[in-house]
N, C-alpha and C positions, 0 to 999 in steps of 0.2 A: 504493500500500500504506500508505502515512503516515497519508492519510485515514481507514482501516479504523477504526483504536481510536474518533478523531474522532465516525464514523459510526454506532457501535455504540454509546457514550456517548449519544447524541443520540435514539435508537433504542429505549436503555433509559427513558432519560425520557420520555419520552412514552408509553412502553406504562405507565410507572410512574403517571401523572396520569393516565392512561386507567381504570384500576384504577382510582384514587380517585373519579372522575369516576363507573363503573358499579358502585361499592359501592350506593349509595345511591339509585340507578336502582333494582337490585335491592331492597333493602330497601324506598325506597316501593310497589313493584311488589308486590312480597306481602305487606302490608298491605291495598292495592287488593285483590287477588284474595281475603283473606279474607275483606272489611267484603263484598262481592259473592256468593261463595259458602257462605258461611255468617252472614248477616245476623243468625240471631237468637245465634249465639255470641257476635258484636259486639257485638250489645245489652245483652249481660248481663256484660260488659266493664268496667273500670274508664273508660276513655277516655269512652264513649257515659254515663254516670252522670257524669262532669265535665261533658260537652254537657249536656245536662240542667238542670246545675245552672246551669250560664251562662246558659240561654237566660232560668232564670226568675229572675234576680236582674239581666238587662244593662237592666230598662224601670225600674230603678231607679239613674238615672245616679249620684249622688252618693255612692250608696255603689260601685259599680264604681270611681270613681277612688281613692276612700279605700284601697280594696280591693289595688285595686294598687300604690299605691305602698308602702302598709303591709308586702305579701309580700316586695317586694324590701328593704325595709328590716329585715324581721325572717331573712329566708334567708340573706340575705348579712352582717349583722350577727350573726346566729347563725355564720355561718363564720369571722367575722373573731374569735372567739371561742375556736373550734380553732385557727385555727390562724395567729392572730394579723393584725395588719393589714400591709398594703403596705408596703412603705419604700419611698422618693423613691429616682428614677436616673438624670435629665438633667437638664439645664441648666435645662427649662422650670418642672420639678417642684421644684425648690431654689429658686428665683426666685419662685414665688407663695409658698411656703413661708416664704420672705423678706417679702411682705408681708403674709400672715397673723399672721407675729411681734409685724409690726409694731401694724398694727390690733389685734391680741387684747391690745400693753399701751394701749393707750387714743393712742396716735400715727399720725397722718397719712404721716408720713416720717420720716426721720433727719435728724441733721447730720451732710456730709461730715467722715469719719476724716480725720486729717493724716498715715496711715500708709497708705492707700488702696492705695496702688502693691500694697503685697505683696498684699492683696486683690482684687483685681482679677479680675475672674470674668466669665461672659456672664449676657447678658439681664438685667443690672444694671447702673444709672447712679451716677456718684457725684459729680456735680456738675449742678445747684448745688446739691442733695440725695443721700442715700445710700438708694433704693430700687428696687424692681421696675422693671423698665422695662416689664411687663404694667398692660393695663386696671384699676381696683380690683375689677373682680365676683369674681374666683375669688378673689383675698386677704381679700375679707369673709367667704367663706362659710365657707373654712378655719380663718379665725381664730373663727368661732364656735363650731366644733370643740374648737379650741384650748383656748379657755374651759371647753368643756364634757370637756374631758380628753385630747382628744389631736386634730390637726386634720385624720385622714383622717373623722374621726365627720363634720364638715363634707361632705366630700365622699360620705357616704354618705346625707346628708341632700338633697344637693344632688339623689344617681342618684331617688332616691325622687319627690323630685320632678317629676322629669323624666318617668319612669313616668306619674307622675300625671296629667299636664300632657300628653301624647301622647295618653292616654287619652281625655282632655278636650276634648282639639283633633278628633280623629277622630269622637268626638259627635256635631260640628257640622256635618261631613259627609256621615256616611256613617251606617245605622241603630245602634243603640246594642251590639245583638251582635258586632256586627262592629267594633266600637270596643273593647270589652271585649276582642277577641281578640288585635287589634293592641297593646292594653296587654299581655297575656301574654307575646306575643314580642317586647318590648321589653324586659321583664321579663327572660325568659331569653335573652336575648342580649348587650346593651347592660349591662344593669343586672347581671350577676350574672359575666357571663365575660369582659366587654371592660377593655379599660383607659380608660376612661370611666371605671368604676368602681375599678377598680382600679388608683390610681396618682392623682397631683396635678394632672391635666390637666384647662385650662378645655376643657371637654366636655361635661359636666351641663347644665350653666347654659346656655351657647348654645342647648342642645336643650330647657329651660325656654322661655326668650324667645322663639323661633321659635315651639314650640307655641301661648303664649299670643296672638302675635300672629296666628297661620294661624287657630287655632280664634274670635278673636272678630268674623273676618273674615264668614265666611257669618252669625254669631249676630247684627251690627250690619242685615245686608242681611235679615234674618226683622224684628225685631223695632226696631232702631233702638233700643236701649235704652242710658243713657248709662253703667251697668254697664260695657259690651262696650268701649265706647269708653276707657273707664278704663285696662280689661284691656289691650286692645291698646298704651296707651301705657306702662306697665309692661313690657310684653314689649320693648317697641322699647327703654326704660333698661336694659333688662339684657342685651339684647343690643351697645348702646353701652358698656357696660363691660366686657364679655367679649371677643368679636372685633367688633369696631366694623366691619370691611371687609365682613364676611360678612353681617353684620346689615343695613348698609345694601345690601346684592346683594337680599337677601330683603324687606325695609321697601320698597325701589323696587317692586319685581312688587305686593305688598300695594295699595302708595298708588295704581297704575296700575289695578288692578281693583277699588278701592274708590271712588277717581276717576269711574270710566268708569260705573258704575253711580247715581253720586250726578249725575251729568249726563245719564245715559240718562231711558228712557223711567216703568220701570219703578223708577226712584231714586223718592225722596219729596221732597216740598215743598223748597225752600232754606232756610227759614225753620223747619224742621224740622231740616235736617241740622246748621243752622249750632248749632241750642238741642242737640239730641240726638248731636250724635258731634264734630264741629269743636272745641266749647268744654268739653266734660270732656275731649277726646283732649289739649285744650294746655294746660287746668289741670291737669292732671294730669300731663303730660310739663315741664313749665315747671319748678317744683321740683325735678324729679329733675335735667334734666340742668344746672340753676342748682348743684347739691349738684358732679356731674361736672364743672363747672368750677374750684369752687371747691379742688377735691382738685388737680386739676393745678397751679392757682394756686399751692399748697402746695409741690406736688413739684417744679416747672419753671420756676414763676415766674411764667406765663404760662396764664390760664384755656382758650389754644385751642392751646396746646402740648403734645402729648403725652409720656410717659417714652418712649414708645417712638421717636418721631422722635428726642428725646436721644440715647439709644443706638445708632443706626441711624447718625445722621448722623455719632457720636464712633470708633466702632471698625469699620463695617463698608463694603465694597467694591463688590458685588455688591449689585442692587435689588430690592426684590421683585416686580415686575411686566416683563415681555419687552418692554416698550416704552422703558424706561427705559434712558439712560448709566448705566455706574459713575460711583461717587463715585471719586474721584484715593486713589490708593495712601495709605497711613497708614502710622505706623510704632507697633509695639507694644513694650510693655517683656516680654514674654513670649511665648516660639515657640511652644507650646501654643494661645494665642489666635491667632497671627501665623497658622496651620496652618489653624484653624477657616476665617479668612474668605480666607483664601487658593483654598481649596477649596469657599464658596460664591462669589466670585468666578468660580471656572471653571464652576460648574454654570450662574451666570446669565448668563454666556458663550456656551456650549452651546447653551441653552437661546433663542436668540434665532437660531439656523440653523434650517432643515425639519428636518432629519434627529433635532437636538436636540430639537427641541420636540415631535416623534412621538413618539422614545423618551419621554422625560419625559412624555405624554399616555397612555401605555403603562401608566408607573407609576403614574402618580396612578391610575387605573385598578384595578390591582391592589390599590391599596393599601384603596381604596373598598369593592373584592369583597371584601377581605380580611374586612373588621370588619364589613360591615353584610351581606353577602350569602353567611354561611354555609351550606353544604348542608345539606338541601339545601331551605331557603327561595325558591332562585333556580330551584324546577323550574313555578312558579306567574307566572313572564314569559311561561309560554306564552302566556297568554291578554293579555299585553300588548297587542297591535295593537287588539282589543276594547277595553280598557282606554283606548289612546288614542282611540279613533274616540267615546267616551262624551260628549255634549253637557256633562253633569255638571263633567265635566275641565277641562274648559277652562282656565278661569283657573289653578286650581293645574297646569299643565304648563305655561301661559305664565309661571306665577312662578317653576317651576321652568326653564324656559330662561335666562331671565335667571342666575339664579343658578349655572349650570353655565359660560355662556360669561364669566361674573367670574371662576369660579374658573380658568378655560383660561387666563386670561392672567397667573397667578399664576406664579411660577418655580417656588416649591417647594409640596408638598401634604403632608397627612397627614390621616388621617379626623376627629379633630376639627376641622378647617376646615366640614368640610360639615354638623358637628354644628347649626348654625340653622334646616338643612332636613332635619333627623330626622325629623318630624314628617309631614312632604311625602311624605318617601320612604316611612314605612308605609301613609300612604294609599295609594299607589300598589299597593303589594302586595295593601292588605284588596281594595283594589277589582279588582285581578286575581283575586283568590279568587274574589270574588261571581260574575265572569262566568266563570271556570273550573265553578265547582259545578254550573253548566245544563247541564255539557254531558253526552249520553248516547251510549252506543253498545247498538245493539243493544235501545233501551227501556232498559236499564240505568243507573241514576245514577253512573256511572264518573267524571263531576269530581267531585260532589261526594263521591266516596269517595278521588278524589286531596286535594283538599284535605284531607281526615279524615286521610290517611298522612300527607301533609307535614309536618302540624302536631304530629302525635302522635311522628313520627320528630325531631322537631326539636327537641321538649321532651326525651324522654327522651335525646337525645342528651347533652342539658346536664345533665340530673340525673345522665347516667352518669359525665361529668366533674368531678360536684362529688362524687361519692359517692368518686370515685378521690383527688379534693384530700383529703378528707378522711383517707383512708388513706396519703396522705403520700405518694401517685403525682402526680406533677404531666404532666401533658399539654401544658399551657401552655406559652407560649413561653418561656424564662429572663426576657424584660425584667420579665416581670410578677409577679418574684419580687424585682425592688429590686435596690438596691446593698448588698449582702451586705457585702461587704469594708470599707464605709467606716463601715455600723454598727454592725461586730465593734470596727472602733478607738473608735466613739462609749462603746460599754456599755463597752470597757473601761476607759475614761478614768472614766466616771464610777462607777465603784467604787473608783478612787484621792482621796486627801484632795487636796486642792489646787486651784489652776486650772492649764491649759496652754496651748503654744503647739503645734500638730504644720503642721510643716513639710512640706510633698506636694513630692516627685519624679515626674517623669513619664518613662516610657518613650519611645523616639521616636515607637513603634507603640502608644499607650495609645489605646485608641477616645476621637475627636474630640467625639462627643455626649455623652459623659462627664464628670464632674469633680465634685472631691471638696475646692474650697477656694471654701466656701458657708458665709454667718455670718450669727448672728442680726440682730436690726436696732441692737441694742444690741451692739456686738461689747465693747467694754471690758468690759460686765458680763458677757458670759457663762463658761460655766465651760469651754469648749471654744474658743481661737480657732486658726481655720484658715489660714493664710498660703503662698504661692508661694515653694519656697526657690527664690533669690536671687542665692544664691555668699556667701560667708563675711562678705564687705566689706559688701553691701548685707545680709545677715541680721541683721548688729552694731547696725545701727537698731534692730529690734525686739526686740533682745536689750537692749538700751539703753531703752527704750520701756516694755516689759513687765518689767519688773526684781521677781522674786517670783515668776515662774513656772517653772513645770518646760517645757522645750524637747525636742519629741520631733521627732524627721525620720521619713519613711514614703514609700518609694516606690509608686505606686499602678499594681503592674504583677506579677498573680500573687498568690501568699497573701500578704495586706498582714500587716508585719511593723512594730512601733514599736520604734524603738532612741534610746535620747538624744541629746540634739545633743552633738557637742562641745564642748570645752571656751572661755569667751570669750576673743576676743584684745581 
């Protein structure tokens, strides 16, 4: 009998995801059935007049990728308008933010604080410098933001991009409509509802680089031009300064099918390859990552050292790869951090038994479905098996294996990891379409009227979520509405005269991805500094330190509240 509730809980879920699962069954389904019985009411349609106009604007590539990146820049940019832009709300997002500061005031790095202790934060280094422990690519783009007035505009510049750039890449593949389309659902997907866009995460950019280097792949193997070779070595710097692991998982499959072709039958001259793709690919890659060294120089000391080994090696436990020992226990000046790597310690634990590693294979999983494989986009795998059996494929599913069995032996996941092979993955899908739309029943064009529902249910599904944003209905999940709380304490600070210090309390149960003692790169000059309270003894430092400012404390657990510090002993 104990089981009963158990069983009935279990029962209801699944009938619940079952529902979710045949909404959308349904809804493509009677689309199909009217593009089918009633064809010319179709025709006379909004949808079939978009067809239309796509088909006769996609033999015009260059304006198609303008085209697209332009819509997400002005849709989304129009929304950030209403209803104002994103705020930062994890570690990761405060941390490029951090170097955006820094680069937007014309600096490389900081000089380590002599007060550092109380600051002390994640995904930040503070010796032998005070900065990011990320790659520099997202901290340029934000800081141009910065410059330009506020530095999610960066990252809005960045999604556009990326749009463009997917656009671009599919080109190269696949015929130009069907590139055009894969840019639309990039567009309304990625670009307009994901937290790619929405939010400070290197995301964008990996999905720049990736494209640029997929797309100049086939364009090098038509034409040999040293253009392409250019391109792709641009794409490969900017994927080294974004996520360098994932870059290089993708870079290896590239150079193996780029390889294999320049030594096959059907490659050109040597004498050729070496003038046209070898010698702009390393003039052109030479400078850049000669620039990439010279930054870490800067920040580390050391041009083949990265911030992030820094930080990795100073405070954390647990490794990022299941083949890897921990590093030996550490001791922290704060249980808040002490908690963090505690608990990725035991995930990378976990995570190295079968059982751990399934589940974890589980979630990366879901979490992939989550952002890139909306419903319902994922009703068009049908025709996957077609898809992989395509001689065409090849190579892009062999770069794509690679690049899946790197990321399986990663401990932890989230969908911008796989953001280098964004690009990969809509091909996969255009190319599922193409061989979806032959199919018929009955004499009937029934794929290609599935395809027509999917896409037309998939777009207006977005548009019915931005129409609801706009009316101040949020559907989205709360992350993608920022840290509310700790920008209630920033505006209010800064309608007082003065500077401050606000001291953060933590709950025991305060979410560990979280935190709210994140500081410019200039921290003396700014008008906000945020510090670890301490205990009374060690807080008289910086009450000692900071002499002239007003001391607020704040616990950051529930509606944040600012109250002054007590009085100095």
């Amino acid at each position: 009998m104990g089981n009963l509730p158990l069983a009935a809980g279990l029962m209801a879920h699944a009938v619940t995801w079952l529902l979710k699962f045949l909404k959308p069954i349904a809804i493509v389904g009677l689309v199909v059935y009217l593009q089918i019985k009633f064809p010319q009411i179709w025709a006379s349609l909004g949808p079939a007049r978009i067809e239309q106009f796509g088909k006769k604007i996609a033999g015009r590539k260059g304006l198609c990728i303008f085209l697209v990146g332009l819509s997400l820049f002005v849709i989304r940019g129009a929304g950030a308008l209403l209803l104002g832009v994103p705020l930062p709300r994890y570690h990761d997002e405060f941390s490029y933010l951090l170097a955006a500061d820094t680069f937007a005031h014309g600096r490389l790095t900081n000089p380590p604080h002599p007060m550092w202790v109380h600051f002390e934060t994640f995904h930040v280094i503070w010796h032998p410098t005070y900065m990011s422990m990320y790659p520099p690519g997202q901290g340029l783009i934000l800081a141009l933001g910065e410059v330009l007035g506020n530095p999610w505009i960066g990252q809005l510049l960045a999604s556009a991009l990326m749009c463009a750039a997917v656009c671009w890449m599919l080109q190269g593949w696949i015929p130009s409509r069907w590139a055009l389309l894969g840019g639309v659902l990039v567009v309304t997907r990625l670009g307009l509802l994901s937290y790619f866009t929405n939010g400070y995460w290197s995301a964008c950019l990996p999905a720049v680089g990736g494209a640029l280097v997929l797309g100049a792949l086939p364009r090098i193997q038509h034409g040999a031009r040293r253009r392409d070779a250019a391109i792709m070595a641009v794409g490969l710097s900017v994927l080294a300064n974004t996520r360098p692991y994932e870059g290089f998982l993708l870079g290896l499959g590239v150079a193996i099918a780029l390889l294999a072709w320049m030594s096959g039958k059907s490659g050109p001259p040597v004498r050729v390859s070496l003038a046209r793709i070898v010698l702009p690919l390393v003039l052109t890659l030479v400078p850049l990552a000669a620039w990439t060294g010279y930054y870490y120089y800067r920040v580390t000391g050391s041009p083949f050292r990265m911030a992030y080994d820094v930080n990795r090696e100073t405070y954390a436990m647990g490794r990022y790869f299941i083949s890897q020992k921990p590093w030996p226990q550490k001791t922290y000046h704060h249980a808040k951090m002490q908690a963090q790597y505690e608990r990725e310690l035991r995930e990378a634990t976990e995570n190295q038994t079968l059982r751990g590693f399934m589940r974890r294979g589980g979630v990366k999983l879901y979490y992939f479905w989550l952002d890139f494989l909306v419903s319902p986009l994922p009703f068009v795998l049908l025709a996957l098996p077609c898809a992989a059996r395509d001689r065409r494929m090849r190579v892009p599913w062999m770069i794509a294996g690679i690049f899946v069995i790197g990321l399986a032996i990663e401990v932890w996941f989230l969908p911008h990891y796989f953001a280098p092979a964004t690009a990969l993955l809509f091909l996969f899908l255009m190319q599922c379409m193409r061989h979806l739309r032959w199919f018929q029943w009955r004499e009937r064009p029934v794929g290609l009227a599935f395809v027509r529902a999917v896409c037309v249910v998939y777009v207006a599904t977005v548009l019915l979520r931005i129409a609801l944003a706009v009316t101040h209905v949020h559907p989205e999940k709360d992350w993608q509405h920022g840290d509310v709380g700790r920008a209630a304490i920033v505006k209010e600070l800064d309608a007082l005269p003065g500077r401050d210090v606000v001291l953060v309390k933590y709950a025991p149960d305060f979410d560990l991805d979280r935190e709210w003692v994140y500081n410019e790169g200039d921290i003396d000059g700014s008008k906000i500094v945020w510090a670890r309270d301490m205990g009374p003894e060690k807080n008289q430092e910086l009450l000692d330190y900071y002499r002239g400012r007003k001391f607020w404390i704040v616990e950051a657990d529930g509606p944040a509240r600012l109250e002054p510090y007590g009085e100095r002993r």
